[in-house]
N, C-alpha and C positions, 0 to 999 in steps of 0.2 A: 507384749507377748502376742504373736499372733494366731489364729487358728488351727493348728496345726493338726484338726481334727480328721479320720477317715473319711470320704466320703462314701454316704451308705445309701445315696439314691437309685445307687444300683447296684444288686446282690454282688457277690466272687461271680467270676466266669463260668467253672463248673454248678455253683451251684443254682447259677441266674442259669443255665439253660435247660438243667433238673425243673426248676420251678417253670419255666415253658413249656415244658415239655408237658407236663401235669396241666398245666392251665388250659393248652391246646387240646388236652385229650378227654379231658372233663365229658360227660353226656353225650359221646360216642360209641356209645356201644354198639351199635348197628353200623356204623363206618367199622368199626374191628370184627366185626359177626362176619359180614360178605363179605372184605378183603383175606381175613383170615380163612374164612371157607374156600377161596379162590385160591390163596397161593397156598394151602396145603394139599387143594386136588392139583396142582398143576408141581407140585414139590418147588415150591422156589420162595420159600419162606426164610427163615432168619441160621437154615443150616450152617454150618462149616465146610460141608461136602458142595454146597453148590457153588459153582464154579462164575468169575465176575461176568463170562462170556456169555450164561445162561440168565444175570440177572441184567445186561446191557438189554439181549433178545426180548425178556418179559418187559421190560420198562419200556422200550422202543414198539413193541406190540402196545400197549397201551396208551398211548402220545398217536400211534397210526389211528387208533379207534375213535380217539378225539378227535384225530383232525378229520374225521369222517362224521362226526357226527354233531355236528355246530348247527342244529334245525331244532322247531318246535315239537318236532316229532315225538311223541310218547317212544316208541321203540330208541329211538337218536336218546334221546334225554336219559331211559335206561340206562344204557350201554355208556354213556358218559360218565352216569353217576358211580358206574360200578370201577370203570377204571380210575375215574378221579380215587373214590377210596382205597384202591390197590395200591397206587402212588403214594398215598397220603400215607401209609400201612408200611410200602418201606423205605419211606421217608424219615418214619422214627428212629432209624437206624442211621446215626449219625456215616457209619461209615459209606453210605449206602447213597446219601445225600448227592455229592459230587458226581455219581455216576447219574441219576436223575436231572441233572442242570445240565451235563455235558452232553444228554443224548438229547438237548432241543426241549424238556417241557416245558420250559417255563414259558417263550410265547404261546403255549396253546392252553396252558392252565389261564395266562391271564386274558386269554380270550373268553375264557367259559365263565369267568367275572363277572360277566351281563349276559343276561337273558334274552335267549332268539325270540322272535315273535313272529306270526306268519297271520295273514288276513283274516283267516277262520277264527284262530283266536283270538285276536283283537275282536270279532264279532261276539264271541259267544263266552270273554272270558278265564275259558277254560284252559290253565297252564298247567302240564303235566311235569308233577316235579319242582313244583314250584319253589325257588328259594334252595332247594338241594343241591343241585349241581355249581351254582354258585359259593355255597358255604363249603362245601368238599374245594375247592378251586381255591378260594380263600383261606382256609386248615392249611392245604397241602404249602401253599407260597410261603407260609408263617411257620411251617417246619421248615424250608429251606432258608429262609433267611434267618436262619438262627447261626449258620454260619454266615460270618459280615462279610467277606469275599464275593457271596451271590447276594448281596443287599442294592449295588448299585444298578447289578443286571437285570435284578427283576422290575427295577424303577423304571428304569432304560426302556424297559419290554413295557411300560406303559400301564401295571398296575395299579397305582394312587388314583388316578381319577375312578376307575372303579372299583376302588374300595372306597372311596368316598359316597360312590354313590349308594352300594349297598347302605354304607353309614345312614343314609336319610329315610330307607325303605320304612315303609308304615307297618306296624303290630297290627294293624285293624285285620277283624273277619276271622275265620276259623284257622290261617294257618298262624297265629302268632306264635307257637312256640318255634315255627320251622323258619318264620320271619328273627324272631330275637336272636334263632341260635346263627342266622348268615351275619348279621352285624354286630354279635360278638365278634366272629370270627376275623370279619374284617379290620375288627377294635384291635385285636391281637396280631394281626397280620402287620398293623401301622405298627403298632409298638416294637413286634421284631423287627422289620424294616427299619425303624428311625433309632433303633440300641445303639446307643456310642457313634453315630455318623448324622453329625450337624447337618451335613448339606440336606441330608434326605429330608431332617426335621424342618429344615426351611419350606422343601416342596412340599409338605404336605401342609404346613401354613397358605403358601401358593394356591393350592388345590383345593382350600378352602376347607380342609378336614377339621377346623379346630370348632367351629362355630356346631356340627350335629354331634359331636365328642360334648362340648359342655350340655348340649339341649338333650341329650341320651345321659346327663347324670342325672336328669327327673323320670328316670325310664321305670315302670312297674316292676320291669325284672330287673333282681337280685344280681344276677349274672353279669347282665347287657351294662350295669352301672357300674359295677366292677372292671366289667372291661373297658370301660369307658373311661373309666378316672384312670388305669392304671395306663393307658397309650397318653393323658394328657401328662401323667407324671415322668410319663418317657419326655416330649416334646418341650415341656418343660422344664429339662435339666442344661442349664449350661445356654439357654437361647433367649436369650432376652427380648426379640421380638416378638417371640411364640407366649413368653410368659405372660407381656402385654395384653396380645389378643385374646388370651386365655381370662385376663381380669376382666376386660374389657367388653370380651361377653358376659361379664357378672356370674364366672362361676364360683365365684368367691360365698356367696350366700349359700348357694345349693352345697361344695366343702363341706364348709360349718355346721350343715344339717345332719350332712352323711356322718359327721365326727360322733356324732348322739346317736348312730345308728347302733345296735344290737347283733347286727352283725359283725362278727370281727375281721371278715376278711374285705367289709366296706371302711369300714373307721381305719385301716390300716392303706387302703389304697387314698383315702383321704389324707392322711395326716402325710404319707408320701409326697401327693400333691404338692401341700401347700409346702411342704420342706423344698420342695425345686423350685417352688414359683420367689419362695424368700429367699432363697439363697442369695448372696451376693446384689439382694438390692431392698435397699434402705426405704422407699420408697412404697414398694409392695407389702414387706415389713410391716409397714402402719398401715396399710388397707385390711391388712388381712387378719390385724388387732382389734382396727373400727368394728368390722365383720362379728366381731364378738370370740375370735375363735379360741383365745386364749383359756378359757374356764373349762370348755370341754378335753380340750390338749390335757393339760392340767389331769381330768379325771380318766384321759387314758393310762395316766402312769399304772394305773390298778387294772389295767384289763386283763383278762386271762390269756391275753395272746400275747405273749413274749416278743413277736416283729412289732407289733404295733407300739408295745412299750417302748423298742427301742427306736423308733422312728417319733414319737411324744417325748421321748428324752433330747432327740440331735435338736427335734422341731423350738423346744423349748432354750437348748442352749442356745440356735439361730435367733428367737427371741429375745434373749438377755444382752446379746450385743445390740439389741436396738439403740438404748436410752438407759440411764439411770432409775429411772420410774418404773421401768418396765422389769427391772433386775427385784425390784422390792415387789414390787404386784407380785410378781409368779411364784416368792417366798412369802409371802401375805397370806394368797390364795392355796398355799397346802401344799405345796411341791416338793419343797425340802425332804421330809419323812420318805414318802415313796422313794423319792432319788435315793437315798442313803441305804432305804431295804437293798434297792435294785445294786447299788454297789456288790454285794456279798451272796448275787444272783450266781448259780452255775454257767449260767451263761456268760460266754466273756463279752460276745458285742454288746448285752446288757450293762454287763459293768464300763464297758469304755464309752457310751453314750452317760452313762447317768456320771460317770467322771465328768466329759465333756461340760453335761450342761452345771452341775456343780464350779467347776473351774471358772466359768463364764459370772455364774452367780455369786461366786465369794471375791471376785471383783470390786463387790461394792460393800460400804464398810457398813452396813446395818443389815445387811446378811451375814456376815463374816461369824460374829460371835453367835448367833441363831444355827448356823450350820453345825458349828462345835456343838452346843449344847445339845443339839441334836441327834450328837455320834457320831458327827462323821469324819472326825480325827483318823482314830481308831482302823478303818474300812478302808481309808485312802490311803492309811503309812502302808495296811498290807499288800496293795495294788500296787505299792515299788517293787515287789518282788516278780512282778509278771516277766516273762521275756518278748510281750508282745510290744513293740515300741511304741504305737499311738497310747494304748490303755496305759502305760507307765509312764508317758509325757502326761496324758490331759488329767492323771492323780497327782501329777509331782506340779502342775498348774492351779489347779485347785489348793493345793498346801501351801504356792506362794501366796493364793491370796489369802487364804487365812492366817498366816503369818505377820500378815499387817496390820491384825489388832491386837492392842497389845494385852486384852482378856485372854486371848487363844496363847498367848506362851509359854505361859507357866503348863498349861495341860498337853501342849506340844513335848512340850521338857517329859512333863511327868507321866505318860505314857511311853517316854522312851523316843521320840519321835527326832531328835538333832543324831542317833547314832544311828536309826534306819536310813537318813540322812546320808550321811558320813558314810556309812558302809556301801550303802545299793551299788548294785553294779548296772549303770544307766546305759540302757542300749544307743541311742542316738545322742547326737553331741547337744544339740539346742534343749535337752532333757538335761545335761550334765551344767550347761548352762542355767538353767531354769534351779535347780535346786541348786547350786552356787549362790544364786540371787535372794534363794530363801533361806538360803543360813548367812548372808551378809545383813536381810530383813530384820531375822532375826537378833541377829549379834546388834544392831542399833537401837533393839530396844532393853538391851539390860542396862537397867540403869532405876532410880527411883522406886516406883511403887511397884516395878515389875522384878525389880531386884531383890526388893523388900519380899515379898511372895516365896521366891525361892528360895533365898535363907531360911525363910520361916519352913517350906516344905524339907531341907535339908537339915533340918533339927528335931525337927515334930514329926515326921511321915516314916512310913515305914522304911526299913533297910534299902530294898530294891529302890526304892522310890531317891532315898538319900542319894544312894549312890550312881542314878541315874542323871540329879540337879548337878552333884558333883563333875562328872564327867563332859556335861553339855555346859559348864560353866567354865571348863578349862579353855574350851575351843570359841564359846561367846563372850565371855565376861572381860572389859578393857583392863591392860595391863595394872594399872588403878588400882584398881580394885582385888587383885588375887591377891594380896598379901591379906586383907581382911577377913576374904572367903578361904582361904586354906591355913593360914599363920594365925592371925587372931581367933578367928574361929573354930581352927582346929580339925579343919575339914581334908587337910593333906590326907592325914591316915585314911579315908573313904577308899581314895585311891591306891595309896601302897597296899590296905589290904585287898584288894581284887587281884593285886599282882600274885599273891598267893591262893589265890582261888583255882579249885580244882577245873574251873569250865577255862576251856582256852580263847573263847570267844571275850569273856569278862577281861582276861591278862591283856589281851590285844588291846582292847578299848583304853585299858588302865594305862597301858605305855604310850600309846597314840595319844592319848591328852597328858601325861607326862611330858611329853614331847614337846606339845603343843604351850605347856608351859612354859618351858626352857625357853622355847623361840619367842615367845611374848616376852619375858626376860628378859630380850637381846643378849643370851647366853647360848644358843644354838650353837658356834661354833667350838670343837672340842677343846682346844684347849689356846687361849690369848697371847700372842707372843711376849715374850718376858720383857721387862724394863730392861733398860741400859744399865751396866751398874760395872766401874765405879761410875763417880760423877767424871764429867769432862775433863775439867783442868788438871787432873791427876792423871791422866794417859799420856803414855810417855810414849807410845809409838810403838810400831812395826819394827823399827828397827834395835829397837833399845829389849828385845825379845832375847837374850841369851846372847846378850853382847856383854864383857866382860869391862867396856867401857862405863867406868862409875860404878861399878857392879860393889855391894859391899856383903853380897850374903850369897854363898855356894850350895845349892840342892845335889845331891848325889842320888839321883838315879838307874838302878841297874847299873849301878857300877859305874856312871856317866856325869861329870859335870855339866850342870845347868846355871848359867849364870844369871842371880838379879838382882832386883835392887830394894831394899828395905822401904821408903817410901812409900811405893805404887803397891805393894804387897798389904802394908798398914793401911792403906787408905780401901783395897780391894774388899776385905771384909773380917770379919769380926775374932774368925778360928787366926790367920795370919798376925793380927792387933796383938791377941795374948798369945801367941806365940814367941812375939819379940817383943811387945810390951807388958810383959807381965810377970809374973814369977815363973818362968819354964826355961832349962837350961838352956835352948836355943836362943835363950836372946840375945847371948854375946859370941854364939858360935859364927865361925868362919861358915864352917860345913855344914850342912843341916841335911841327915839322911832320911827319908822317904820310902819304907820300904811300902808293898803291896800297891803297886800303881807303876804302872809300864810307861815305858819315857814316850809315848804317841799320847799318850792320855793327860800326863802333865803337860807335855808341851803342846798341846791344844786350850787345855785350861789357862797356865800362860798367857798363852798369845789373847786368849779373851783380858786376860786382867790388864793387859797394858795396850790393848787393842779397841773396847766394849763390845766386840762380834768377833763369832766365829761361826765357819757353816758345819754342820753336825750330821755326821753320814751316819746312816743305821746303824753302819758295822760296829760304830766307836761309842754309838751314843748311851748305851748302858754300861761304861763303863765311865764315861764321863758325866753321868748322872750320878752315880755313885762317888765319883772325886768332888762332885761340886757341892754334895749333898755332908762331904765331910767337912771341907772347906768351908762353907756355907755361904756358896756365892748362888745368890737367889737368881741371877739374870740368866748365868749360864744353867742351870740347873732348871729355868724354864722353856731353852730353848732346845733343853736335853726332850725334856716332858713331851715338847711341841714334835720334834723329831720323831717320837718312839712311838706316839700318838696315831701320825699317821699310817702306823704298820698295826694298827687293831684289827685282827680278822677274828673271822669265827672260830677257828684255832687254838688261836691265842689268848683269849679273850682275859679267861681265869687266870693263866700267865701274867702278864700284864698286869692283871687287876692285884694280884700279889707283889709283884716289883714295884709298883706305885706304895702302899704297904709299906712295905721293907725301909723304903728311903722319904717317905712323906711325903710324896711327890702327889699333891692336890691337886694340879691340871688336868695330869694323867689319870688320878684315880676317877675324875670327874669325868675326863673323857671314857673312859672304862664305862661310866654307870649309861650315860648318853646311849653309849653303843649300843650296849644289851637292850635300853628301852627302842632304838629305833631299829635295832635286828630281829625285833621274836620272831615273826615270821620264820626265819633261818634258825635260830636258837632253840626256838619251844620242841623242839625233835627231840634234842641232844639229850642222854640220860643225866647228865650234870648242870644242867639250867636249874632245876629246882634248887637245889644245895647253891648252887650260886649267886642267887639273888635272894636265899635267907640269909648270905652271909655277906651280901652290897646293902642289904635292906637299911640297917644301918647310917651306914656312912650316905647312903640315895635320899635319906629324911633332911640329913644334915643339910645336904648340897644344896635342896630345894627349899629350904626356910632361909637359909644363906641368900638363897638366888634370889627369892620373892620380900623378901627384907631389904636388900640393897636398893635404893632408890631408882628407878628410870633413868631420871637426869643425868644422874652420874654416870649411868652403863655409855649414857649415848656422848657424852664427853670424854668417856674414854674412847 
């Protein structure tokens, strides 16, 4: 079974650009103070009345101010800072974006990336603005490349290198918080930049971004670490070179520290991390275990931050595929419980991560019965009802692996667990697959001391309980064995009475493993074509059919001579023998009248007796059911049954089931019961289904002690 899990290293689309959005706009207030005081005295803020051609004009005026003001200048530095914020201000406005790339800012925003310098202040120091106009220039390129269309262009326009180099800028001196907030920005600027576009995450490997990214997760601020871990959990999704470099500077130590952090929006960019750096390699895997990380992951299942738990759950699951060791450590070390809360979380990606890593973990057989005991039967049968199709795979994965002990079957059973099986409606096919495999698991282990369990819950346990082993025993238990569990045992009735149950869910189930009987039986088909009968040597042929040749006995027919022959008549069956062998006046008659039977219906009977076949058209066949059934020729009067059988509709049904009745016709009446159990669907509507199966219930007991009594060997030799 392979992984078939979501991948959650990076949010949805809409809602990964929501959380961008917030993350870039964080401790700005005064970038939204001036920009907003600005474009509401100029009116060109986020109206509907303002027209595209006055919002090209303000954007194109402020790209003109920039390219004017690229100096050390205190006044220059101004006037840059204020337009950068303008831009950056309607930049938030997605729709607003494209008009800002297409009027040319983006090379003069990645100009203002690095800082002028002019002789005087290299003498004295003194930089007006320091670190501001870069961090606005940085913001604003990390709002436009949030759409991935202007991601390559801003590369293009020669970004990376200096956003790397802000990346290295020193806190030191009074301005550290104006210093932290430019190299967040740049953190965040990499991370939009490198979203879902390999190539970019290479150049910034290239560019040498990875090595002040891991040295900024020992950063004093909060922030600056944050955005630090979360640009390396960008570069390391999917890139295996980047993930390298990433261990390789040992940010693996520094992770595992942040995972013990108290903050939750650190422990949560951590545990990201390390989920892209393990992904997809076995090797890192084990570093990032040595590391120690495993105990802390572990104790984020309990965090109060709901992303983080579900990034400690995928992380965890990515774990259990490591080794076999590692599958029991992470159930050792306390994970099971939380997993199992988190299943019956309102959150769905909560429950499809704590699936995930459960399905991974009951892989192995000394977790398996610890998961159960645990509860987590129960959690994961309800998680088939999802229509989310990864959450209803990795729970219906999870239940094959607990299916493979054979402690976890009987409580599979007895919660009910083989007919939420049976029933679920599984969105994706390798899902419909996957619990296929677990009711085949299942079905191989009834047998011995697990079969033993069941009987005993099917005699001793409550009603529901009974008739839940009954029903999961129809569709599991080896043909073998149902004669014992429903005939000796006396467990058939469980079933027939559901059929009378007022819930229509219970009748469905009851017929479906009715069913399910039969066709274990090798009695599925309605009804077996009839013997030959007579025997061989006594056919006298097609031609000897109402040929007067040797003829020594006359039927009078509708008024019509039918010629035959006493022999082949005595030898046909039993009503014809005492007919002419017996004490009845016909036995020494020339004539012999026939009344109540039409000369197509005898002379089809007939032609069977001196033939051993006939083919039997609908039209005829209940009337030659009725001649055969007087006559008492078993062979045609099964091929009558076999005929009439095929025309069971929903219609007809009660019909039919009467005319089987009337003439004893057991195939037919058998096939009658078959029908109605594989029709409810169609049937259970009807106002005369109920009244009809109190009055098949009956002869429906008979069938199936008959059915289940008859030996195997014999069915498959016939």
């Amino acid at each position: 079974m392979e992984d078939d899990r979501r991948r959650h290293e990076q949010p949805a689309s809409s809602a990964r650009r929501s959380l961008k959005r917030k993350k870039l706009q964080q401790d700005d207030e005064l970038i939204e103070e001036e920009a907003h005081h600005h474009l509401h005295r100029h009116h060109v803020c986020f109206s509907e009345d303002v027209s595209q051609q006055d919002l090209v004009a303000e954007i194109r005026a402020q790209i003109e101010v920039l390219e004017l003001a690229c100096s050390s200048i205190e006044a220059d530095r101004a006037l840059a800072k204020r337009s950068i914020n303008i831009l950056s201000e309607l930049a938030k406005n997605e729709d607003i974006v494209n008009l800002i790339v297409e009027s040319g800012a983006v090379s003069v925003l990645v100009q203002h990336l690095q800082e002028p310098q002019s002789p005087k202040e290299a003498v004295t120091g003194v930089r007006p603005y320091e670190h501001e106009v870069e961090k606005g220039s940085a913001f604003t390129l990390g709002l436009l490349a949030i759409k991935p269309e202007h991601q390559q262009h801003i590369v293009d326009a020669g970004a990376l290198p200096h956003l790397v180099a802000l990346l290295k800028r020193h806190s030191d001196g009074e301005n550290v918080r104006t210093v932290n907030g430019a190299i967040r920005k740049a953190a965040d600027a990499i991370t939009n930049l490198a979203h879902e576009n390999n190539n970019i995450k290479t150049c910034v490997r290239v560019e040498g971004g990875i090595p002040p990214l891991v040295e900024l997760l020992d950063s004093a601020d909060v922030k600056v670490q944050r955005a630090a871990a979360g640009a390396l959990r960008t570069l390391a999704f999917k890139n295996d070179e980047n993930k390298t470099q990433i261990v390789d500077c040992n940010a693996l130590p520094k992770l595992v520290l942040m995972l013990r952090s108290e903050d939750a929006a650190i422990h949560y960019e951590a545990v990201g991390v390390i989920g892209n750096l393990v992904h997809s390699s076995a090797n890192i895997k084990k570093e990032v275990l040595l590391a120690g990380a495993l105990q802390p992951v572990i104790e984020l299942l309990s965090s109060t931050c709901s992303e983080t738990q579900r990034e400690a759950a995928l992380l965890l699951g990515q774990f259990a595929t490591a080794d076999t060791d590692c599958k029991v450590h992470i159930a050792q070390r306390g994970a099971v419980g939380p997993l199992i809360e988190m299943l019956q979380s309102p959150d769905a990606q909560l429950r499809e991560m704590s699936a995930f890593a459960l399905g991974r973990l009951a892989q192995d057989t000394h977790n398996q019965a610890g998961i159960a005991y645990a509860g987590g039967i129960c959690p994961l049968l309800k998680l088939l009802d999802s229509r989310n199709g990864t959450l209803q795979h990795n729970a219906a994965f999870a239940l094959y692996g607990l299916a493979d002990n054979e402690d976890n079957v009987a409580d599979l059973i007895r919660v009910g667990g083989v007919q939420k099986l049976l029933d679920g409606e599984f969105v994706v096919q390798p899902t419909r697959e996957c619990v296929a495999k677990t009711l085949k698991r299942l079905e191989e282990k009834i047998h011995g001391r697990v079969l033993s369990h069941l009987l005993y819950l099917m005699h001793k346990s409550e009603i529901t309980i009974q008739r839940r082993v009954a029903l999961a025993l129809a569709h599991l238990a080896s043909p073998e064995d149902q004669k014992s569990i429903y005939v000796d045992g006396n467990r058939l009735d469980l079933l027939l009475e559901l059929l009378q149950s007022a819930n229509s869910k219970h009748k469905k189930a009851s017929c479906v493993a009715l069913c399910k009987l039969a066709e274990k039986a090798s009695t599925l088909s309605p009804v077996d074509a009839g013997p030959s009968s007579p025997i061989s040597q006594v056919y006298l042929g097609e031609q000897y059919v109402n040929n007067p040749t040797l003829s020594d006995v006359t039927f009078l027919i509708e008024g019509k001579r039918f010629y035959a022959h006493r022999i082949c008549l005595l030898a046909s069956s039993d009503a014809f023998r005492a007919m002419f062998d017996g004490g009845y006046r016909e036995k020494d008659a020339k004539d012999v009248e026939i009344p109540n039977i039409r000369w197509e219906t005898f002379e089809l009977m007939m032609r069977y007796i001196y033939t051993g076949s006939v083919e039997v058209n609908l039209r005829i066949a209940q009337d030659l059911l009725r001649a055969s059934d007087q006559y008492l020729l078993d062979g045609l009067k099964r091929l009558c049954e076999y005929s009439i059988a095929k025309n069971i509709r929903i219609d007809n049904v009660a019909l039919m089931y009467d005319l089987s009745e009337s003439f004893n016709a057991v195939s037919l009446k058998n096939a009658c019961i078959l029908f109605v159990l594989e029709n409810f669907d169609k049937l259970d509507s009807k106002p005369w289904y109920t009244s009809l199966v109190q009055r098949i219930l009956p002869e429906m007991r008979n069938y199936f002690v008959k059915t289940l009594t008859r030996p195997v060997e014999t069915d498959l030799q016939q």
